[in-house]
C-alpha positions in Angstrom: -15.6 49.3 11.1 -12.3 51.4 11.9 -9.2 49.0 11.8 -7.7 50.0 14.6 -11.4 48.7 16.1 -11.3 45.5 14.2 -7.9 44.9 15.5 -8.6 45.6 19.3 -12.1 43.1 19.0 -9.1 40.8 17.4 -6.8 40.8 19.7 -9.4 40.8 22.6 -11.4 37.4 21.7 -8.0 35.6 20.6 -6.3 36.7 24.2 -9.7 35.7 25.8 -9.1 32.1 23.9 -5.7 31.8 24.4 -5.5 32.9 27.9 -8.4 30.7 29.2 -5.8 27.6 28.9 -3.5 29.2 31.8 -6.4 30.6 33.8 -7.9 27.5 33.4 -5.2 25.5 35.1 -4.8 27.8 37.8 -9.0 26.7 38.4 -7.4 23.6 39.2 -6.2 24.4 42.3 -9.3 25.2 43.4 -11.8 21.7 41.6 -11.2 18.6 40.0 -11.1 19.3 36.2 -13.9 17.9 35.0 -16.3 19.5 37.1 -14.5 22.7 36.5 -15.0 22.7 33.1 -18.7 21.4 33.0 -19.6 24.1 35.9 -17.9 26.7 33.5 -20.3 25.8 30.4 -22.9 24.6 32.2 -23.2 28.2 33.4 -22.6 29.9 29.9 -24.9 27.6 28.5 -27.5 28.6 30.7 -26.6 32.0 30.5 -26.7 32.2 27.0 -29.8 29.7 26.9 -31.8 32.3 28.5 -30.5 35.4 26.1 -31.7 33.7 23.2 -34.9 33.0 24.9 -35.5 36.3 25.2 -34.3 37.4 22.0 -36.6 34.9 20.4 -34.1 33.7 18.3 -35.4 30.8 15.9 -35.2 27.2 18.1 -34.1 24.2 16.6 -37.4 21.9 14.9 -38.2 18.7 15.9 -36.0 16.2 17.6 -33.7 15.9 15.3 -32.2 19.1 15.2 -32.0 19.0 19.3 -30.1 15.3 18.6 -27.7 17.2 16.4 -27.4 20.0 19.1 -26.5 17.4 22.1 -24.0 15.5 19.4 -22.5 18.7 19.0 -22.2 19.4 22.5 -21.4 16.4 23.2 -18.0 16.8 20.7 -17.7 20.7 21.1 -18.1 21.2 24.7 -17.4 17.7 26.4 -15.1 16.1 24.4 -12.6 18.9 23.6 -13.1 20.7 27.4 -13.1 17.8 29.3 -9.7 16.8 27.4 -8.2 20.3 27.8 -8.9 20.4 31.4 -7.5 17.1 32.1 -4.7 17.6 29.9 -3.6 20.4 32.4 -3.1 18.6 35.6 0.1 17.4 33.4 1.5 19.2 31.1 1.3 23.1 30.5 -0.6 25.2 29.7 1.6 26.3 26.5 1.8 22.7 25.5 -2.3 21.9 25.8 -3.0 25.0 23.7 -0.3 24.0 21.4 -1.8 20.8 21.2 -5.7 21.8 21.1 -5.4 24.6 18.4 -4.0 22.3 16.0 -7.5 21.3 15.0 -8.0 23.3 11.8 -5.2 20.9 10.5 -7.0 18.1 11.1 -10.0 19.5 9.7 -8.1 19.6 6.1 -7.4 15.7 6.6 -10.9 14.8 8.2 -12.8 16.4 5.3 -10.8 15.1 2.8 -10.7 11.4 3.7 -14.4 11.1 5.5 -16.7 14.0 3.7 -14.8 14.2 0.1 -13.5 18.1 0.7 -11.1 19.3 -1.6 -8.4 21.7 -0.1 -6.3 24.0 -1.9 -2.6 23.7 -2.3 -1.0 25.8 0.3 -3.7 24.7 2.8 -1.9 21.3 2.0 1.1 23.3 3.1 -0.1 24.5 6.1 -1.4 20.9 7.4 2.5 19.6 6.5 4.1 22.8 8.6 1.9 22.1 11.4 2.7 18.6 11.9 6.0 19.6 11.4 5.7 22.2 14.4 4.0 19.8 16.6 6.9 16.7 16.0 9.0 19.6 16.9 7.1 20.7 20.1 6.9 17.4 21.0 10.7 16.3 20.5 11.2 18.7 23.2 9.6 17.0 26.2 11.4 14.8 27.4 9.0 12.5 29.1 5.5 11.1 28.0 2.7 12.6 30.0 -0.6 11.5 30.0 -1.5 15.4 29.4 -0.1 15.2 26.0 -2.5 12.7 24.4 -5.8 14.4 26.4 -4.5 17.8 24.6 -4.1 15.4 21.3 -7.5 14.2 21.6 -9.2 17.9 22.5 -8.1 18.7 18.6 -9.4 15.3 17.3 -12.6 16.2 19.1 -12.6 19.9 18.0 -12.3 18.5 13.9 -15.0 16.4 14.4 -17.3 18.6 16.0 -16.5 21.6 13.5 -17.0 19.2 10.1 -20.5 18.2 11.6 -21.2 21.9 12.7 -20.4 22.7 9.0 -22.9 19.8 7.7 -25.6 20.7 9.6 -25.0 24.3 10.9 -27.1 25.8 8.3 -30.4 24.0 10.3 -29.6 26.3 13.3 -29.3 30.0 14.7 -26.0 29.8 15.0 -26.2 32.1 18.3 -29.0 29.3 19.6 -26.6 26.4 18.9 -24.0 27.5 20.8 -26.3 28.3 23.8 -27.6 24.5 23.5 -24.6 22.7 22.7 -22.4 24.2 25.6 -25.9 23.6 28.2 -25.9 20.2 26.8 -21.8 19.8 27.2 -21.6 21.1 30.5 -24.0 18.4 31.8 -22.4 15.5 30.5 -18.5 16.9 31.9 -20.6 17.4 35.4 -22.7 13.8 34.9 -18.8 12.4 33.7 -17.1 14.3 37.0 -19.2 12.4 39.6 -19.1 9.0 37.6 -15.0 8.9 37.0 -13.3 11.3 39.4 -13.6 11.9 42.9 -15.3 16.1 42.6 -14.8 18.7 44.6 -15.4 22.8 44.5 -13.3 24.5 46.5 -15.5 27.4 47.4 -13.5 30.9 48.1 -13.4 34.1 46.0 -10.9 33.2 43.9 -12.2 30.3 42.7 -15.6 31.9 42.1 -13.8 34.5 40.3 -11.9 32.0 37.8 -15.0 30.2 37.2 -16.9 33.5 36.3 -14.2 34.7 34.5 -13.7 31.0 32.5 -17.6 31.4 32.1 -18.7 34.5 31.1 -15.0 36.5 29.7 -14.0 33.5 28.2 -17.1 31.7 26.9 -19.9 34.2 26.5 -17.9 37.3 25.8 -15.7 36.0 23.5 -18.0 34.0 21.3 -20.1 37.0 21.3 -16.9 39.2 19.8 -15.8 36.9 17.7 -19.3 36.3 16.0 -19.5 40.3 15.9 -15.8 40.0 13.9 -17.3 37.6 11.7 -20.6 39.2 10.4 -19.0 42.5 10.2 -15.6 41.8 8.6 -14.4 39.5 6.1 -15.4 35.7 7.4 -12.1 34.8 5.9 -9.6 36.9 6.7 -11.2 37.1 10.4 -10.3 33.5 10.8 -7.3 33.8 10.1 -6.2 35.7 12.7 -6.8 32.3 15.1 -2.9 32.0 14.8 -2.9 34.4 17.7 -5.0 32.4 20.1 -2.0 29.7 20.6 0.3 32.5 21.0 -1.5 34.2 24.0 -1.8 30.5 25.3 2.1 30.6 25.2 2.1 33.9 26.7 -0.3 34.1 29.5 1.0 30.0 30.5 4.7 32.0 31.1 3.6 35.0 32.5 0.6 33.9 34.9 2.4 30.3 35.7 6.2 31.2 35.2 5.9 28.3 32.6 9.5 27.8 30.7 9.7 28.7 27.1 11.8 26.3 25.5 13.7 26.8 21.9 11.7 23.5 20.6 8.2 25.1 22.0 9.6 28.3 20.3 10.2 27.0 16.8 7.3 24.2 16.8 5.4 26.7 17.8 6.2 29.4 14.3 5.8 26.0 11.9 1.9 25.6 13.7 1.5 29.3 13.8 1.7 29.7 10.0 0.4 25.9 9.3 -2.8 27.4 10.7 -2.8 30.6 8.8 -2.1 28.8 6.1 -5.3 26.9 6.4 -7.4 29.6 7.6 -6.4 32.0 4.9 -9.0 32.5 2.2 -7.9 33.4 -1.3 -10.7 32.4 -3.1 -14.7 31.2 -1.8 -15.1 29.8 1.7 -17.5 27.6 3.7 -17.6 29.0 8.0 -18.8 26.4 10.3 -20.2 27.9 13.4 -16.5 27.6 15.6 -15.1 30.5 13.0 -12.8 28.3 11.3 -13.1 28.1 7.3 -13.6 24.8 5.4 -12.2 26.0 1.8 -13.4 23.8 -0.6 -14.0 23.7 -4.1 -16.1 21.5 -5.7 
């Protein structure tokens, strides 16, 4: 593949991440955030559930599988959405994605202390630079919002999901357990948004086109990019690039929401930015889990 290719497929699924913070909390205008966000996969899921079909990819075997599948969603999809989307009715859209794409950091201390991973040095590095950027970040709001421990927990939920996807991705099409796990998430944030929150859908055309957009630009279309990115490139130095999804989250939550860009959210943000390079970057063999990001380990 051409690099100046490889670069535009780059910057397109990381924008389509990043951005999806911002365009996400402009949905909220329009619906309650929970049923937002399980509308949004529900509709990928089923969507994508209906590709695969046809595709024939391989389905999961036996119940077991399917259990892991809903656990996954369950983590993936409902546990790290419904948390970004509630996280946005209080803080911005900058700070959520700040918060959210800190994951791969706790990934390295996850593994380590609950699976027995072993992490290279500067990966080490990188976890300590992040957390430096996000006491930073964080030393910049003045106030405690609510928003800031929902965008806290979206990461914890994101490790999680991505150690177990790692574990047991190998028992799956990858393609097939993304289809079933965001099906399976959507249902439980839309089962979760009639049981704790009062819903409602504002029905217009520009709510319908966020939601399409949040659906099928920034669910479908970008998963099926950045899967493309990884099976043709390097799986490694791919995922390293997810630095840039934060940075469009910073971006598109000033430009779309006229969001201040403070000097703290500025210089937390360069300490996360190359924490998270840092513990993408591959020097030497890798693991993937099925969210892109790398698990390197060595036994």
């Amino acid at each position: 593949m051409k690099k100046s290719i490889f670069f535009t497929l780059v910057i397109l699924t990381t924008f389509l991440m990043g951005s999806s913070f911002a365009i996400g909390k402009i949905g909220l205008i329009y619906s309650s955030p929970l049923l937002l966000a399980g509308i949004r996969f529900f509709l990928a899921g089923f969507i994508m559930a209906i590709i695969v079909k046809v595709l024939k990819r391989t389905h999961p075997s036996g119940m077991k599988n399917w259990g892991r599948a809903a656990i996954i969603g369950t983590l993936q999809t409902a546990g790290v959405m419904g948390c970004i989307f509630l996280s946005l009715r209080t803080i911005t859209a900058s700070e959520s994605s700040i918060l959210t794409f800190m994951n791969p950091l706790l990934v390295i201390i996850l593994g380590t202390v609950f699976m027995g991973n072993r992490y290279r040095w500067y990966q080490w590095i990188g976890v300590v630079l992040g957390f430096i950027g996000v006491g930073i970040t964080l030393g910049g709001i003045n106030d405690f919002r609510i928003g800031i421990a929902f965008g806290a927990a979206s990461s914890v939920f994101w490790a999680i999901s991505t150690l177990l996807v790692n574990r047991w991705g190998e028992h799956f099409d990858t393609w097939v357990l993304s289809a079933y796990q965001m099906l399976f998430g959507g249902g439980i944030l839309i089962f979760l948004s009639l049981l704790l929150e009062e819903p409602f859908f504002h029905i217009n055309k520009h709510s319908l086109l966020i939601l399409l957009w949040l659906s099928i630009m920034s669910s479908i279309v970008q998963f099926a990019v950045w899967y493309f990115l990884l099976q043709k490139g390097d799986p490694g130095k791919t995922s390293s690039y997810l630095f840039l999804a934060p940075f469009f989250g910073v971006l598109t939550g000033s430009l779309l929401l006229n969001e201040p860009i403070s000097s703290s959210l500025i210089a937390g943000g360069i300490f996360i930015l190359i924490g998270i390079y840092l513990v993408n970057n591959n020097y030497k063999k890798d693991v993937v889990d099925n969210s892109g990001y790398l698990l390197n380990k060595t036994k």
